[in-house]
N, C-alpha and C positions, 0 to 999 in steps of 0.2 A: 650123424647123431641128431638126435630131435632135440626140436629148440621148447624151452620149455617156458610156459605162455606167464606173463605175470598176472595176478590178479585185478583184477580192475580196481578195486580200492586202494592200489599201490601208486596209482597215477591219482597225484594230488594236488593240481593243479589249480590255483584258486579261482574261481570265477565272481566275477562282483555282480550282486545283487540291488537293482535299485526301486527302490518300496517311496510309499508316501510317507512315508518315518526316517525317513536316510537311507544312506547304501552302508549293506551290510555286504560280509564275504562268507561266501560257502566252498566247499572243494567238494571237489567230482569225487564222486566214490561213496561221500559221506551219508548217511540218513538225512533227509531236509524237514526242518522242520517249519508246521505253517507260518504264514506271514500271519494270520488274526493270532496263535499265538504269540509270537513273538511281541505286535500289537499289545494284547492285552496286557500282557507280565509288565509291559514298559510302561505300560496306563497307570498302572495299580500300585507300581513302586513309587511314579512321580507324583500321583494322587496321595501317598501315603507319606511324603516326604515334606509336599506341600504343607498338608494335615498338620503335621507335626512343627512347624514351622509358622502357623498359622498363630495355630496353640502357643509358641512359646513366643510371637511377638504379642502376642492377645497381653498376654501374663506379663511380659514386659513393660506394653503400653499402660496396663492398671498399675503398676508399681507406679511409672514417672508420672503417671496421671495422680495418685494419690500422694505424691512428695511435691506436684507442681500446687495441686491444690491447700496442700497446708501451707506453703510457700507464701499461697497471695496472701495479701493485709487482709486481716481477720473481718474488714468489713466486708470487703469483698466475697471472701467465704459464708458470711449472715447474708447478702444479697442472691448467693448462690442456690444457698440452701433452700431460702424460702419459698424459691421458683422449682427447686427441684427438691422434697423435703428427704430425697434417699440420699442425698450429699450432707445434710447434716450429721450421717452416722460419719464419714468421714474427719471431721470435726476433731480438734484437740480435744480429749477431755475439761472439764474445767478444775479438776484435780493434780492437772498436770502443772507443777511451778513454772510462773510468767513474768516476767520483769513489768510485764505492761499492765498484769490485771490489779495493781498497784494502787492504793489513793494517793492522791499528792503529797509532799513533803512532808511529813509529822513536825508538829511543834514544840519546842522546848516548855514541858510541865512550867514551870514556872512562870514565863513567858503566859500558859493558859490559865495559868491560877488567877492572877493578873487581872486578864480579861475579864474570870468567873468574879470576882471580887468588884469589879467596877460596875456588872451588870447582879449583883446580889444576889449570885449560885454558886454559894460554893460549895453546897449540898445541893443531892438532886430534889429535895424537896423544899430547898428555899424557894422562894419567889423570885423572879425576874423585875428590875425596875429599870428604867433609861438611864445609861450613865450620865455622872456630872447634872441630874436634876437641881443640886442645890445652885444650877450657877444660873444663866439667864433663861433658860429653858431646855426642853428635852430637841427641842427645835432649834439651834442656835442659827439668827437671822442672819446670814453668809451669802452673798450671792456664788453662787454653786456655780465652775465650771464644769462644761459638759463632758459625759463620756466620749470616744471619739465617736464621730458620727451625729448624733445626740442634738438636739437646741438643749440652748441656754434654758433651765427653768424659770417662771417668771416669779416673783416675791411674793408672798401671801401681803393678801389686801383686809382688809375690812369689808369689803361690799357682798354685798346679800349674797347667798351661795345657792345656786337651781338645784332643785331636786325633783329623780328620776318620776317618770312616770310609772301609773301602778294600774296598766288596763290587763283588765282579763284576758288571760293564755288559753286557748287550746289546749287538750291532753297532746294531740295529737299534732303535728304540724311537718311541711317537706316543702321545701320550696317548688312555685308552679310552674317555673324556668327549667325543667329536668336539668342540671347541671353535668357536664361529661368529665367523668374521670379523666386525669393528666398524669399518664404513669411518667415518675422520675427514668431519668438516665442515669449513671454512676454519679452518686453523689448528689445531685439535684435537688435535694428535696425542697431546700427554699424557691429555685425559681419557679419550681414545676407546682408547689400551690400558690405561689403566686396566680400564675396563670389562673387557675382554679376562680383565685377569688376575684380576680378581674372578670374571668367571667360568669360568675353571679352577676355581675354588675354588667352585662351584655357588650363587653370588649373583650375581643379575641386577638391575643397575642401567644406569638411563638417562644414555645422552649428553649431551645438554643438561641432565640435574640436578645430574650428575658435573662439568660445563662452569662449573656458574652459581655454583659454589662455589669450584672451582680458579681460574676466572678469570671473576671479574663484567667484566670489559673484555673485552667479546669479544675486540679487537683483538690482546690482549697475546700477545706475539711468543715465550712460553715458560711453561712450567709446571715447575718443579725437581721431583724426587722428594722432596725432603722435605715438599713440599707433597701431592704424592698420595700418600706415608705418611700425613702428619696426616689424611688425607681421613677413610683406610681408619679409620685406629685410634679417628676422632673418630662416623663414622658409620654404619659395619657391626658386626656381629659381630665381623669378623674382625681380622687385626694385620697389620703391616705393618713392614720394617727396611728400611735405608739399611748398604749396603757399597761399597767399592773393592775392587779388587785383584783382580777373580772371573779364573776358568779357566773354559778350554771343557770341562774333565773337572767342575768343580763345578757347574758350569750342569747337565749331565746328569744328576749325582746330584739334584739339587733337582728335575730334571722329571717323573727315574725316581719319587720318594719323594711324587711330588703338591702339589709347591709350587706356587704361581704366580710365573712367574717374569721379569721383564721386565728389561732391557739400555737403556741409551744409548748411542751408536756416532755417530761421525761419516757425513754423507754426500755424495756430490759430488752434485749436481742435473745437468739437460740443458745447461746448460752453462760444466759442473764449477768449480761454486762450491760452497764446503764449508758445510755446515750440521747442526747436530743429527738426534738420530732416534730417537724408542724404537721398541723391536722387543718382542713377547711371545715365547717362546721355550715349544714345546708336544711337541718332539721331535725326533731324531736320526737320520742313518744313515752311518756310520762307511765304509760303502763307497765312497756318493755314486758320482759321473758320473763313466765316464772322460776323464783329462784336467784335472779338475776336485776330485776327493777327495771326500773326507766334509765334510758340512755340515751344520745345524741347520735344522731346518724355523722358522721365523716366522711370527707372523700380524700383520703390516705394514701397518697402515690407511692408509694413502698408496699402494700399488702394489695387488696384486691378490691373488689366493689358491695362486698357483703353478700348475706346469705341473700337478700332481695334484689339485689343489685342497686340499692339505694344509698349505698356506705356503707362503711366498718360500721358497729355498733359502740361506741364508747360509755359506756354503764357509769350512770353517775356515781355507785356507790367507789369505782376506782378511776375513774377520770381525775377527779378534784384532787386526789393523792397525788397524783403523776401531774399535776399542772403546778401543782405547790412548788415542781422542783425547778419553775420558771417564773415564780412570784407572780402566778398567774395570769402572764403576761398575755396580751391578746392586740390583735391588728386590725383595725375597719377600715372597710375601702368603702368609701362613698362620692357620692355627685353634688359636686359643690353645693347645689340645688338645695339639699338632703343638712346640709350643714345644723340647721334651725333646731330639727326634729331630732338628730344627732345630740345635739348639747342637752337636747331636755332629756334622752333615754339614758346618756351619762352622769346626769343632772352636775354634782361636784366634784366628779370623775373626770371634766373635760377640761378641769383648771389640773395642771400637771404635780405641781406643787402639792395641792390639798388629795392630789390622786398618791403621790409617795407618804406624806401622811398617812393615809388610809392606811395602806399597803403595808407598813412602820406598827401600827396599832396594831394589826388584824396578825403578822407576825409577831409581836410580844406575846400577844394573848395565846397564840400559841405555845410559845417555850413555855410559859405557865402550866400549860395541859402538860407539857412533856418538856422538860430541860434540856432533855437529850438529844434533839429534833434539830437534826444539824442542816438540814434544808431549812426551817424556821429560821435558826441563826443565821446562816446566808443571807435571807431575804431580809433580816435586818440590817446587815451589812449596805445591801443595796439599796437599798428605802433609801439610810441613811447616806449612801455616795450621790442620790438626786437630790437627796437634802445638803447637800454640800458640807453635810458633818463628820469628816474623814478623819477624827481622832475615832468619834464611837461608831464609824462603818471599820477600822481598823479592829478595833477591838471585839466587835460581833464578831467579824472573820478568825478574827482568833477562835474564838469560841465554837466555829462553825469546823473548823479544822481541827476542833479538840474531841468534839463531842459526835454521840454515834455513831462510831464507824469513818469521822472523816467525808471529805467530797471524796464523789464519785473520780476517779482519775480521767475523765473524760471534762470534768465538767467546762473546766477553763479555755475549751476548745471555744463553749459557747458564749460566756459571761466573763465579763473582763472585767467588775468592776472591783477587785482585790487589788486587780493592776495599781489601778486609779486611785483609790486609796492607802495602801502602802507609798504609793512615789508619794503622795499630798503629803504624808508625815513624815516622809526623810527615812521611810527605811525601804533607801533601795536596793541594798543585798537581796533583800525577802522578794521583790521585784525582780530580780536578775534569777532567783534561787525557785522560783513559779514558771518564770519564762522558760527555764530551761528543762525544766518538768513535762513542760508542753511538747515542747521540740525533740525532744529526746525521743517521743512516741510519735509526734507529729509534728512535719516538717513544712506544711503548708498549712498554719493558722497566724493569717499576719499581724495580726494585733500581739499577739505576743515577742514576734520582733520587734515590734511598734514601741511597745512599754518597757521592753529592754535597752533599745534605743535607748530610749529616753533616761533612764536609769542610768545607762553607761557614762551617758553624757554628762548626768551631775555630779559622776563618780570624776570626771575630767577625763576618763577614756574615751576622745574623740573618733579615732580610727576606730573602734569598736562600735561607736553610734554612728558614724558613717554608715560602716558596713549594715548593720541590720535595718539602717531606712532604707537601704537603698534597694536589700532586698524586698522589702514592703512596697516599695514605690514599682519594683520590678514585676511583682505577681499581683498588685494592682493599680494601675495608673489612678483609675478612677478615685481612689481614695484622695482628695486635695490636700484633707487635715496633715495626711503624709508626706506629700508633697511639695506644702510649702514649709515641714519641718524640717525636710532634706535640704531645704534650700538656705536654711539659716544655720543648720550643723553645719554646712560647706563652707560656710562664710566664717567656722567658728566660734555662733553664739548656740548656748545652748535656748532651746522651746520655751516660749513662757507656759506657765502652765495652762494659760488659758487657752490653748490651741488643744489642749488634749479633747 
């Protein structure tokens, strides 16, 4: 019988194939199909899968990327922004409700009726007058303890008072030192124009050395000038003062004559919430932009170097608004040398005393223009806490917390002297009731642990003045005035006030 043959694709035996892709298997008998196919199909699925994969980490990473960046503290986010201006779309709206875009504590009406009534507004078109005129003056002669940091003011005298010099300006003017921008680091901005204005003054000193001394906490959310005075006068050659009251005419004489010369000024961020600001101030032009006027050039370590690369442009007609909200407080750095010529371009601006005077007048006369002018009423507050008159710097702050809108909820980051006036008059709830206002938003401003401290302490909560000197002492050694107040709550006694 014939044997009958099987078909050759019946024997299926696998035979292994091995390719630069891996080993595949084919069996005998079967169609084979090429290896650049097989190749390809395997290219094109893993390219496509890749693709896909790509794509939804991309989408993923913009998600965490946009929940990381509303995440960070909102300074962070305005610092972002300004270096990359397509991150400000990213941005909380400012319509969106914020516990923090808040002013500080509101006052009891009453409480501000009060105030309005002692300073003779209690309509807004009364007139303003100094309280307590009828008693020994709107001046009362108190030897003033200092803010913290601060000298002791000195007594008004009788003797003759210098006045400023009145030489011809320039429209024009820059200083002939090209001065090189000092871009801040997080937060820096105090030590980073420091720097600046030291070197106008032809010393070069480092950011982070200038940093580690103004502020050992990196974090901390300020530097006062009377801190980067002490800096200058404790570790340069050169000097350094502390004033109120400046003009944009005085400002140009100090830049013409080779001061160094730096400003504090309020600023609205991207989106216009107000915060602090120094500025270094290197020159002028009286002409300025059509439309726009005469402005001061700046060198601004937060923005950039201006459209010439000679500064920001600060336009008079809105500079002097934004400085008001620092009782036009300004910083010269000079050379001992310089001291002479110094006293005559300040003339009675150099006596500290007759300079918070000034600063006292030139804020009444304002609330006059406008009752409402709650930066006005601040700076009368202050005037009056270098005048050591802390019933009516009490009662300006009233007023100053009642009227327009309230401070700015940042302000007390920078200006402490509500502090120092509420404790002088024994109300220090309102003290504890501000400090915690601060802290709630920001948690590295030490002077408001400082003054709560202190507050605690008169309340006879020791443990509780312990604790917040010691945080103070902790994120800044350097501070003494805290220092050696930690060392007398330890012991038990509470600060005399003169240490403030």
């Amino acid at each position: 019988m014939a044997r009958t043959r099987r078909p050759i694709g019946a024997y299926r035996r696998p035979i292994p194939l091995v390719g630069a892709y891996g080993t595949s298997v084919q069996y005998r008998g079967a169609s084979l199909r090429s290896r650049r196919q097989v190749s390809a199909a395997w290219m094109w699925g893993c390219g496509f899968l890749s693709s896909l994969a790509c794509i939804g980490g991309c989408l993923f990473g913009a998600m965490i990327g946009v929940l990381g960046f509303r995440a960070l503290p909102e300074e962070l986010q305005a610092a972002a922004a300004r270096r990359v201006p397509l991150l400000a779309e990213l941005m909380m709206p400012t319509s969106t409700p914020d516990p923090r875009l808040e002013v500080v504590p509101t006052i009891d009406p009453t409480r501000a009726a009060r105030a309005a009534l002692a300073f003779g507004v209690e309509s807004a078109e009364a007139t303003p007058t100094p309280p307590f005129a009828t008693r020994q003056s709107a001046f009362p002669t108190l030897t003033p303890t200092p803010l913290i940091g601060s000298a002791v003011l000195p007594t008004a005298t009788n003797t003759p008072r210098p006045t400023a010099t009145n030489e011809p300006l320039p429209m024009r003017y820059y200083l002939p030192n090209r001065v090189q921008r000092e871009p801040q680091s997080w937060n820096n901005c105090g030590p980073a124009n420091l720097v600046q204005g030291l070197r106008v003054m032809g010393y070069e000193a480092k950011q982070r050395d200038v940093a580690a001394w103004l502020k050992p906490n990196s974090d901390d959310a300020n530097v006062s000038p009377w801190q980067m005075a002490a800096y200058t006068n404790q570790f340069t050659p050169l000097r350094a003062l502390v004033r109120v009251n400046g003009t944009l005419n005085l400002m140009k004489r100090l830049i013409y004559n080779g001061f160094g010369v730096i400003i504090e000024t309020g600023l609205y961020d991207e989106r216009n919430q107000w915060l602090g600001h120094y500025v270094t101030l290197v020159g002028w032009d009286d002409i300025g932009d059509p439309g726009k006027g005469g402005f001061l050039y700046g060198l601004d370590t937060l923005k950039d170097s201006g459209p010439d690369g000679k500064g920001v442009r600060e336009y008079y007609v809105d500079l002097d608004t934004r400085w008001k909200h620092f009782n036009r407080l300004y910083l010269v750095i000079y050379r001992p040398e310089q001291e002479g010529r110094l006293r005559e371009l300040l003339g009675e601006a150099f006596d500290e005393r007759v300079n918070a005077e000034q600063a006292l007048a030139r804020a009444l006369q304002e609330t006059r223009l406008n009752p409402n002018d709650q930066f006005a009423w601040f700076n009368i507050g202050s005037s009056y806490v270098l005048l050591g008159a802390y019933e009516q710097a009490a009662l300006a702050y009233d007023l100053a917390r009642a009227r327009g809108g309230g401070w700015p909820w940042r302000m007390l980051w920078y200006q402490f002297g509500p502090f120092k006036a509420y404790y002088m008059v024994g109300d220090y709830q309102t003290v504890i009731d501000l400090a915690n206002s601060v802290i709630r938003r920001m948690q590295h401003v030490e002077e408001a642990y400082y003054y709560r401290s202190l507050a605690y302490a008169a309340l006879g909560e020791m443990n509780l003045a312990v604790a917040d000197m010691q945080r103070v002492v902790r994120d800044n050694g350097n501070l003494q005035v805290a220092v050696e107040a930690l060392a007398r709550l330890q012991a038990g006694d509470v600060p005399p006030a003169e240490t403030l």
